[in-house]
Biopython code that builds the backbone (N, CA, C, O; Angstrom):
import numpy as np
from Bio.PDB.StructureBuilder import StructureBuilder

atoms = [
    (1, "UNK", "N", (29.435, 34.668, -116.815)),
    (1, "UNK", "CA", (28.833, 33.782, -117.782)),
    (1, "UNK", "C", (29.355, 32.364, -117.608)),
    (1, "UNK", "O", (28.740, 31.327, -117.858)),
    (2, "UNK", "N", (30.656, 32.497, -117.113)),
    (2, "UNK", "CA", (31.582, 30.442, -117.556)),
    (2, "UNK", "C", (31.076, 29.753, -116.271)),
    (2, "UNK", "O", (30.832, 28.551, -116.175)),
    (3, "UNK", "N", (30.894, 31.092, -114.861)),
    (3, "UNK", "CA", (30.495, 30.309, -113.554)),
    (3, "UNK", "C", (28.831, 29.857, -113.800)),
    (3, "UNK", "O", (28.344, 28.727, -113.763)),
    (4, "UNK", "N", (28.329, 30.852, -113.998)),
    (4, "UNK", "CA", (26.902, 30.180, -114.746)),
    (4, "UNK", "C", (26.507, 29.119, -115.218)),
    (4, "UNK", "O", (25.477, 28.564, -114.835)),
    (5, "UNK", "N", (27.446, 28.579, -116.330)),
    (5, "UNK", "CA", (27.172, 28.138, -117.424)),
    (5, "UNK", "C", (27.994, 26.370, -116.548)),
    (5, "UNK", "O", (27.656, 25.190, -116.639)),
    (6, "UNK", "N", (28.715, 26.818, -116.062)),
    (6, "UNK", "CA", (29.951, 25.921, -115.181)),
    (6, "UNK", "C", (28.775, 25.051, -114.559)),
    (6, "UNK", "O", (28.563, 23.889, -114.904)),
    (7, "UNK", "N", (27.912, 25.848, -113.448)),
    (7, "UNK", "CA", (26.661, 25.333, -112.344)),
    (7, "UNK", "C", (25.969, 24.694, -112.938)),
    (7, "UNK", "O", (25.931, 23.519, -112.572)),
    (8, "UNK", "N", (25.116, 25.067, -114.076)),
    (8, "UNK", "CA", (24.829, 24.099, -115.180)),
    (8, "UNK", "C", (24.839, 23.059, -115.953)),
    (8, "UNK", "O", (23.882, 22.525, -116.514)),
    (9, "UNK", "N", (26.551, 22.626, -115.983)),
    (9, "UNK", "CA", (26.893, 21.722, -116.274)),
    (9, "UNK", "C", (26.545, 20.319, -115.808)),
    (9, "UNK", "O", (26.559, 19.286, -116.479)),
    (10, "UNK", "N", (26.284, 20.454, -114.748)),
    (10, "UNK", "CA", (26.763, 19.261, -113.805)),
    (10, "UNK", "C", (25.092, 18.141, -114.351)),
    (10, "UNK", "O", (25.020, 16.986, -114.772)),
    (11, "UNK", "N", (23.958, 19.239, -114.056)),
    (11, "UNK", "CA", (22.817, 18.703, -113.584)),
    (11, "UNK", "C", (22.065, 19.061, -115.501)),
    (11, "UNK", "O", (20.975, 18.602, -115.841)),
    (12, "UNK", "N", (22.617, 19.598, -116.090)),
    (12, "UNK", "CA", (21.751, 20.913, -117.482)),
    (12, "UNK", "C", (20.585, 21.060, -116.798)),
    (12, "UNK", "O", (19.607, 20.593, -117.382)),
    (13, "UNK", "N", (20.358, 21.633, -115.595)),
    (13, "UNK", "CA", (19.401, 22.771, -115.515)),
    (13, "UNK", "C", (19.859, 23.842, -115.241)),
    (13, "UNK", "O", (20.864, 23.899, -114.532)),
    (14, "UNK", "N", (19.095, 25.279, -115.851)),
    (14, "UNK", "CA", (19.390, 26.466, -115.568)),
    (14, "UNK", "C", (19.742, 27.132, -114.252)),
    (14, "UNK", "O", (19.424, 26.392, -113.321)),
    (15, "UNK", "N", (20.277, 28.251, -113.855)),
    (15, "UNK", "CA", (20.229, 28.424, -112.465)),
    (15, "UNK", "C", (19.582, 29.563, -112.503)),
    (15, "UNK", "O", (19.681, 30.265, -113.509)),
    (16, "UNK", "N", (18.777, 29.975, -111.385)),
    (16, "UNK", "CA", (17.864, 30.902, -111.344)),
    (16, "UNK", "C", (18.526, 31.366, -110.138)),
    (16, "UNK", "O", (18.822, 30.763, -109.106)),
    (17, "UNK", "N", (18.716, 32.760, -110.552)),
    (17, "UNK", "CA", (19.196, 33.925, -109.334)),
    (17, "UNK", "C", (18.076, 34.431, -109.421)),
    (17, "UNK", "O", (17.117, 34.392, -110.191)),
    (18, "UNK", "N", (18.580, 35.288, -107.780)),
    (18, "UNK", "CA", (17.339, 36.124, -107.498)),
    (18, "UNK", "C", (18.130, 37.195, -106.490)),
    (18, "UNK", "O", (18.713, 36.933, -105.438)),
    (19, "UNK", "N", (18.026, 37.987, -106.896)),
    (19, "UNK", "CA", (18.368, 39.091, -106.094)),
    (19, "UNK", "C", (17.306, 40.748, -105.603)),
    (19, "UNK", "O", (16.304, 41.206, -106.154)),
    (20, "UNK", "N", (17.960, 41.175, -104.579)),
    (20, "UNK", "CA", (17.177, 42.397, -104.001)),
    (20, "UNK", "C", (17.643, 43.489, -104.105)),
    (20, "UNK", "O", (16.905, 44.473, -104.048)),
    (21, "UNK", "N", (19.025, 43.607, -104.290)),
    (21, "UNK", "CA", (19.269, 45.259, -104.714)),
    (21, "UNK", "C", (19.837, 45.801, -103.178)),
    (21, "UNK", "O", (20.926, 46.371, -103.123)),
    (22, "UNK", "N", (19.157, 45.616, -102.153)),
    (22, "UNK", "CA", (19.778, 45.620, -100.914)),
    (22, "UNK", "C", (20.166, 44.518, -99.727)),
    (22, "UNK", "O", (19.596, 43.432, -99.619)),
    (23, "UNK", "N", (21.261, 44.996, -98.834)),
    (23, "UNK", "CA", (21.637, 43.801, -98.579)),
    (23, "UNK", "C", (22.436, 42.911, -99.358)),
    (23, "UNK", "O", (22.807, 41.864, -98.826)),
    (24, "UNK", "N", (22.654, 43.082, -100.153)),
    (24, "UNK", "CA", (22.924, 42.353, -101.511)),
    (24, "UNK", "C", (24.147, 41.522, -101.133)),
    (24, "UNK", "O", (24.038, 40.296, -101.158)),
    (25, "UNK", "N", (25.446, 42.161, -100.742)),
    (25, "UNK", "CA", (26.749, 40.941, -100.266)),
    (25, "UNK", "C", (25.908, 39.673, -99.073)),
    (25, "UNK", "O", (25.902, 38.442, -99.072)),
    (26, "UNK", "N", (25.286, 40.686, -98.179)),
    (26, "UNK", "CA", (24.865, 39.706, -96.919)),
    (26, "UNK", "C", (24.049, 38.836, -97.183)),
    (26, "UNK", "O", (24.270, 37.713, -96.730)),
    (27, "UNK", "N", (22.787, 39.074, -98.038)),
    (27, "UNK", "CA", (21.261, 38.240, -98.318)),
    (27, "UNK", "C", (21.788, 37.891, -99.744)),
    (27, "UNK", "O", (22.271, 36.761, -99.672)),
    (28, "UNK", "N", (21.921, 38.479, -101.248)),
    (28, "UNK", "CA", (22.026, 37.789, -102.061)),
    (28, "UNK", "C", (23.753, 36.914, -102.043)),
    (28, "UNK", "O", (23.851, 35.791, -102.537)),
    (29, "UNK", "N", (24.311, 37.237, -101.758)),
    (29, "UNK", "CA", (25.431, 36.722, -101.994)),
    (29, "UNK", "C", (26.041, 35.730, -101.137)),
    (29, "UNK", "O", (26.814, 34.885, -101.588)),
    (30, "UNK", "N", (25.673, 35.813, -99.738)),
    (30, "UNK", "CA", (26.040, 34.588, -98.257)),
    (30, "UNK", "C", (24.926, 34.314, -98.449)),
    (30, "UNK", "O", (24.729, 33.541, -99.386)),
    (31, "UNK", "N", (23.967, 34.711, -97.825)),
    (31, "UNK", "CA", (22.774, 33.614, -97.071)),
    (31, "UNK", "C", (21.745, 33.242, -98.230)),
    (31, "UNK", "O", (20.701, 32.711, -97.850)),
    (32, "UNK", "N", (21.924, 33.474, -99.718)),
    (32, "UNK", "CA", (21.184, 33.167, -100.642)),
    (32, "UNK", "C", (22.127, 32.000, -101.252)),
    (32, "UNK", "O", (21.668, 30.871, -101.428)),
    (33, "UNK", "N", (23.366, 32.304, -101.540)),
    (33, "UNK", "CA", (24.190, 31.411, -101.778)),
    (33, "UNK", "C", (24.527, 29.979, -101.178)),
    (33, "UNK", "O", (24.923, 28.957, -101.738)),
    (34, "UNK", "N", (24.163, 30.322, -99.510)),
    (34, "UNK", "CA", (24.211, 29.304, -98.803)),
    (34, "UNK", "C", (22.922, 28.098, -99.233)),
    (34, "UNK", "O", (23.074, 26.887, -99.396)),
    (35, "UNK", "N", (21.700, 28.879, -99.335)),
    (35, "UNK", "CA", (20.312, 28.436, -99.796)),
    (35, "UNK", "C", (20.093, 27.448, -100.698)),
    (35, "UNK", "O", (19.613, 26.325, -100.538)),
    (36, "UNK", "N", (20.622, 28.162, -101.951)),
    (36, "UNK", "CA", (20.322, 27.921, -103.339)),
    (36, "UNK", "C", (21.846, 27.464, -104.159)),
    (36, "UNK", "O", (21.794, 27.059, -105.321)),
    (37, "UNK", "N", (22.798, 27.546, -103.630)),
    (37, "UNK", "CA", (23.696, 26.820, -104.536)),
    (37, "UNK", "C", (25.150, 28.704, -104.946)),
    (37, "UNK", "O", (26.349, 28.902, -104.750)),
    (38, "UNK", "N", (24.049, 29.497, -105.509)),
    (38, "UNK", "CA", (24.882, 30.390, -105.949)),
    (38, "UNK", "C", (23.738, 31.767, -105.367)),
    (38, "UNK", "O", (22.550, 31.851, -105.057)),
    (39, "UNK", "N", (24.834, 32.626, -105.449)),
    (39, "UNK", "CA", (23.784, 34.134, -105.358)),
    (39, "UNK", "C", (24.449, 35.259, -106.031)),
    (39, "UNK", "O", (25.569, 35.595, -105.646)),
    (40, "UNK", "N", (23.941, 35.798, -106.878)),
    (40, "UNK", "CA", (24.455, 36.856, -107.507)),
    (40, "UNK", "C", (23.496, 38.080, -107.257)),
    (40, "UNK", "O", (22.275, 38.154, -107.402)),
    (41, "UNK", "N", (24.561, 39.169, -106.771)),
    (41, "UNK", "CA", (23.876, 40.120, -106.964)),
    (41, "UNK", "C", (24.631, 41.628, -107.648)),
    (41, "UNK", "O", (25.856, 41.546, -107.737)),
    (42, "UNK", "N", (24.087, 42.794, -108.063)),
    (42, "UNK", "CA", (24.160, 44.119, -108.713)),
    (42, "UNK", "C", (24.480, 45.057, -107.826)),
    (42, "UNK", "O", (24.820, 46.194, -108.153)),
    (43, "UNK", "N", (24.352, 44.450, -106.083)),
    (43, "UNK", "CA", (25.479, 45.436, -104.998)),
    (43, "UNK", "C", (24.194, 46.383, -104.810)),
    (43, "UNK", "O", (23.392, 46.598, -105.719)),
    (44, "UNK", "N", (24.118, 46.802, -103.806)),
    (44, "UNK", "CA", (23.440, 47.829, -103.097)),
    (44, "UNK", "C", (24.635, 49.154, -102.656)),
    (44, "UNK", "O", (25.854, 49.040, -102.792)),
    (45, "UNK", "N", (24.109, 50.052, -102.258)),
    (45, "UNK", "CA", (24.706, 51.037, -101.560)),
    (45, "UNK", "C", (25.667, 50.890, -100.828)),
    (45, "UNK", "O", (26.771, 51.298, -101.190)),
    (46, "UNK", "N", (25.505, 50.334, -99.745)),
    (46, "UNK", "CA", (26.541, 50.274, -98.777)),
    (46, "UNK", "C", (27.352, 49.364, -99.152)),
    (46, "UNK", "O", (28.349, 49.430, -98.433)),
    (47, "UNK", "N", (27.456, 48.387, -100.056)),
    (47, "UNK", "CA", (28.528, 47.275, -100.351)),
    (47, "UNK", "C", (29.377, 47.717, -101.492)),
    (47, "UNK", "O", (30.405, 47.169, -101.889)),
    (48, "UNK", "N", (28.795, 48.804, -101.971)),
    (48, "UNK", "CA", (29.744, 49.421, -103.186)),
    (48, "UNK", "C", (30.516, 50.417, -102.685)),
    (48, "UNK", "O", (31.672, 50.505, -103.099)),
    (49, "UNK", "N", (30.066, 51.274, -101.783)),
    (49, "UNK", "CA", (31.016, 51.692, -100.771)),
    (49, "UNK", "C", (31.943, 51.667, -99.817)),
    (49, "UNK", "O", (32.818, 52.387, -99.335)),
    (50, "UNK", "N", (31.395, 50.430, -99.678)),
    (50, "UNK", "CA", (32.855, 49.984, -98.572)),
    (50, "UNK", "C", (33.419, 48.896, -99.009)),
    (50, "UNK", "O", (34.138, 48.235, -98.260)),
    (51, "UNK", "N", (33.196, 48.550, -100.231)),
    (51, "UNK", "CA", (34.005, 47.528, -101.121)),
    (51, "UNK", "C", (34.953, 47.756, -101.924)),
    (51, "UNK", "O", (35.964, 47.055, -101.975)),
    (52, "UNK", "N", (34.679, 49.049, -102.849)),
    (52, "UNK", "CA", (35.062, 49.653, -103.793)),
    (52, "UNK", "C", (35.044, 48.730, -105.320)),
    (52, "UNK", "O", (35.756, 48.998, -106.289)),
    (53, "UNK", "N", (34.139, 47.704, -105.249)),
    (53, "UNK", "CA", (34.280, 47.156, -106.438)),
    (53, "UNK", "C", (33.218, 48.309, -107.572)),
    (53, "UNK", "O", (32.184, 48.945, -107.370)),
    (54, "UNK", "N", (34.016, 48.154, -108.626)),
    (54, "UNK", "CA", (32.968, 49.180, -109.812)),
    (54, "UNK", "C", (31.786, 48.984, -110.264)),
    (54, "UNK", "O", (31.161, 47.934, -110.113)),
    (55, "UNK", "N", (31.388, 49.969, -110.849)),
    (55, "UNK", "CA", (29.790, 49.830, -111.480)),
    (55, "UNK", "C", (29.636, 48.434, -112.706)),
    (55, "UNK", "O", (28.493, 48.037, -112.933)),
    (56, "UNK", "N", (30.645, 47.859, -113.330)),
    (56, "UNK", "CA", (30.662, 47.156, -114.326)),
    (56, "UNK", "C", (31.562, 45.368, -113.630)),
    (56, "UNK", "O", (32.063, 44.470, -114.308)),
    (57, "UNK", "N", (31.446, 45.465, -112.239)),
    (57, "UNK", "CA", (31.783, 44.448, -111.740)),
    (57, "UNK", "C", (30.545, 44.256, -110.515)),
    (57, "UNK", "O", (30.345, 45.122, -109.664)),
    (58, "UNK", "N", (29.732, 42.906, -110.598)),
    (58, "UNK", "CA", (29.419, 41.833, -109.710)),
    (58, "UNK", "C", (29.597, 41.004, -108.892)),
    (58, "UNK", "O", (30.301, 40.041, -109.194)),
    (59, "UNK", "N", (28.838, 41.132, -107.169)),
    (59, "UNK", "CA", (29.687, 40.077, -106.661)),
    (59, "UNK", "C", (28.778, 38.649, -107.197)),
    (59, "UNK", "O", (27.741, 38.695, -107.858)),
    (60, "UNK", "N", (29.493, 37.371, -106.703)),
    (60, "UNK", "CA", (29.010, 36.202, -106.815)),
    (60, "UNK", "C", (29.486, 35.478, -105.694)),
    (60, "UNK", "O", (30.677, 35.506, -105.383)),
    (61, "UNK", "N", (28.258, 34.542, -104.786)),
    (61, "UNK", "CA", (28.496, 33.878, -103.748)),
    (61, "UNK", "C", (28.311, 32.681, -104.460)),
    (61, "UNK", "O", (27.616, 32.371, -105.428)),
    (62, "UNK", "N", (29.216, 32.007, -103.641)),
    (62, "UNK", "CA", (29.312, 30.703, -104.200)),
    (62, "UNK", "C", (29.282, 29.704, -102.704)),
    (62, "UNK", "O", (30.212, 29.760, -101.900)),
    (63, "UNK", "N", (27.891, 28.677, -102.465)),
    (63, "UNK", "CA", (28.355, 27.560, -101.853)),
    (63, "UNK", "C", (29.724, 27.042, -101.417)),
    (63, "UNK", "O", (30.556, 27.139, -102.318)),
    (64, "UNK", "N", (30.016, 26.709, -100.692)),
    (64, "UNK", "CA", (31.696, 26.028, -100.237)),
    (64, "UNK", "C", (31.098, 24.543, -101.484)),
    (64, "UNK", "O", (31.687, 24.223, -102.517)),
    (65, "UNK", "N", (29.851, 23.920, -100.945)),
    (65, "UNK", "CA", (29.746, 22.470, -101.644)),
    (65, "UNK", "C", (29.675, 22.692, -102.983)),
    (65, "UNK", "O", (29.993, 21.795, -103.764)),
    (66, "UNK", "N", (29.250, 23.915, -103.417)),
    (66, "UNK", "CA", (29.194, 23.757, -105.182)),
    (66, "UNK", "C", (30.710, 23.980, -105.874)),
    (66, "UNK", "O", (30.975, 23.719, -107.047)),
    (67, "UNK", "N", (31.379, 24.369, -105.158)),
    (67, "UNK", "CA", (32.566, 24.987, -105.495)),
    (67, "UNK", "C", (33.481, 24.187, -106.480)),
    (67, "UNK", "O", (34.295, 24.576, -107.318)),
    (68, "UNK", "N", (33.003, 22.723, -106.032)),
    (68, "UNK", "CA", (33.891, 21.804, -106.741)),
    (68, "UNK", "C", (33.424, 21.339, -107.741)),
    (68, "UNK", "O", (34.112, 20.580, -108.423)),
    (69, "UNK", "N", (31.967, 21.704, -108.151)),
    (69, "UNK", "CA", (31.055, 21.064, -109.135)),
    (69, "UNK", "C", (31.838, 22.042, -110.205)),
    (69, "UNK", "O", (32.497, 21.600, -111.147)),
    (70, "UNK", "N", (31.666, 23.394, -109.922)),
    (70, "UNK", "CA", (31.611, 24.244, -110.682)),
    (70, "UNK", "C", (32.947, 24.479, -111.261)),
    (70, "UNK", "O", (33.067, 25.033, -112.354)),
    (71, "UNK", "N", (34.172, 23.988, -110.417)),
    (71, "UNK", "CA", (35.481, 23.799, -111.157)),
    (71, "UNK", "C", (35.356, 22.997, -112.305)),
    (71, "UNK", "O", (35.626, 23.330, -113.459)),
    (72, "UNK", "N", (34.869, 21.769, -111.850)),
    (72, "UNK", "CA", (34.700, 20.655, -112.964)),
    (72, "UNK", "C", (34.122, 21.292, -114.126)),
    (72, "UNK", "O", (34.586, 21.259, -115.265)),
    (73, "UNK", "N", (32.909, 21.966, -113.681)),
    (73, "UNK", "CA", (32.123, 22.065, -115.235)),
    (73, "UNK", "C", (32.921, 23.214, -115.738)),
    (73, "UNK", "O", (32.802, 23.367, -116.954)),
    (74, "UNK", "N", (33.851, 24.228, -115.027)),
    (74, "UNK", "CA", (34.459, 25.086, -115.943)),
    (74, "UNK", "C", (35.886, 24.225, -116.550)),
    (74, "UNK", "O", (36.765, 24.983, -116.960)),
    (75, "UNK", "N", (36.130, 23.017, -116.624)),
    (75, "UNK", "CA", (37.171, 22.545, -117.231)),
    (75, "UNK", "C", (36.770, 21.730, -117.911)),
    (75, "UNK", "O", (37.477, 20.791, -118.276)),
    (76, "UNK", "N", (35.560, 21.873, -118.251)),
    (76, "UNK", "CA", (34.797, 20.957, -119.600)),
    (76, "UNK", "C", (33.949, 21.701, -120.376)),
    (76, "UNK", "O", (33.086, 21.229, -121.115)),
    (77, "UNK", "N", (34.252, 23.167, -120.169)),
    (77, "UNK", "CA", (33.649, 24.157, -121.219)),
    (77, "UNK", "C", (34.569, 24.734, -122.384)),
    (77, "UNK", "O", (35.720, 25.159, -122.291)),
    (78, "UNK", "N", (33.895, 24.653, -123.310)),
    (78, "UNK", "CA", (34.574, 25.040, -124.714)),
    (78, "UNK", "C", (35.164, 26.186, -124.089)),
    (78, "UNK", "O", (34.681, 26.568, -123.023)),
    (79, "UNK", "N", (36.474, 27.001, -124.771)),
    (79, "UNK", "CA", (37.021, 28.057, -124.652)),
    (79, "UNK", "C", (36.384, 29.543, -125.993)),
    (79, "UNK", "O", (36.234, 29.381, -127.204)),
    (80, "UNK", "N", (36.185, 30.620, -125.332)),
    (80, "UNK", "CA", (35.388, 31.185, -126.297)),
    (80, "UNK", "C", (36.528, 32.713, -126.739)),
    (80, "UNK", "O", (36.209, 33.710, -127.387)),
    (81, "UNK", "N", (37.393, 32.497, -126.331)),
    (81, "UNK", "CA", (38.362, 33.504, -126.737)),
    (81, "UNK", "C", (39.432, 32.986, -127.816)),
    (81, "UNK", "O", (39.986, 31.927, -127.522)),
    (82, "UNK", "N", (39.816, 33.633, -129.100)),
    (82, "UNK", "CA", (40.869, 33.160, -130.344)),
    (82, "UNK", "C", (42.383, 33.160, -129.302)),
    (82, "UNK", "O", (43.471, 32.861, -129.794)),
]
sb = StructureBuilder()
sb.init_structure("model")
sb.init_model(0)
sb.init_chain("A")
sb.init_seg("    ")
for serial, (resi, resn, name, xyz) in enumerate(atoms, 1):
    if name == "N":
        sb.init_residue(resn, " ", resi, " ")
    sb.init_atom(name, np.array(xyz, "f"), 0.0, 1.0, " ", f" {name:<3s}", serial, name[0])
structure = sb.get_structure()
């Protein structure tokens, strides 16, 4: 949600992911990421297997160039935890 919301910051437009379900580290996450700024995806088969990340964790590709936008806008977001 804060990296989201972070990408956002910079420009206030929304970011629109798009993902496929397969392929998902290679196409949504590198070469979509490279594309479009960010790529998120829900992991396919083979990347949950030889990753071992869990059913309730997402990867997220991130641009090398957005990387620094998105620091910024996460150090100018309200904090949402007491």
């Amino acid at each position: 949600m804060h990296v989201v919301q972070a990408n956002s910051y910079a420009k206030g437009k929304r970011a629109k992911l798009d993902t496929l379900g397969a392929a998902s580290v290679c196409g949504d996450c590198t070469a979509l990421a490279l594309q479009e700024g960010l790529g998120l995806s829900f992991g396919c088969k083979g990347s949950r297997k030889h990753s071992g990340y869990e059913d309730f964790e997402v990867p997220l590709g991130i641009a090398f160039e957005k990387v620094k936008e998105i620091e910024d806008g996460l150090s100018r977001l309200p904090g949402t935890r007491a």
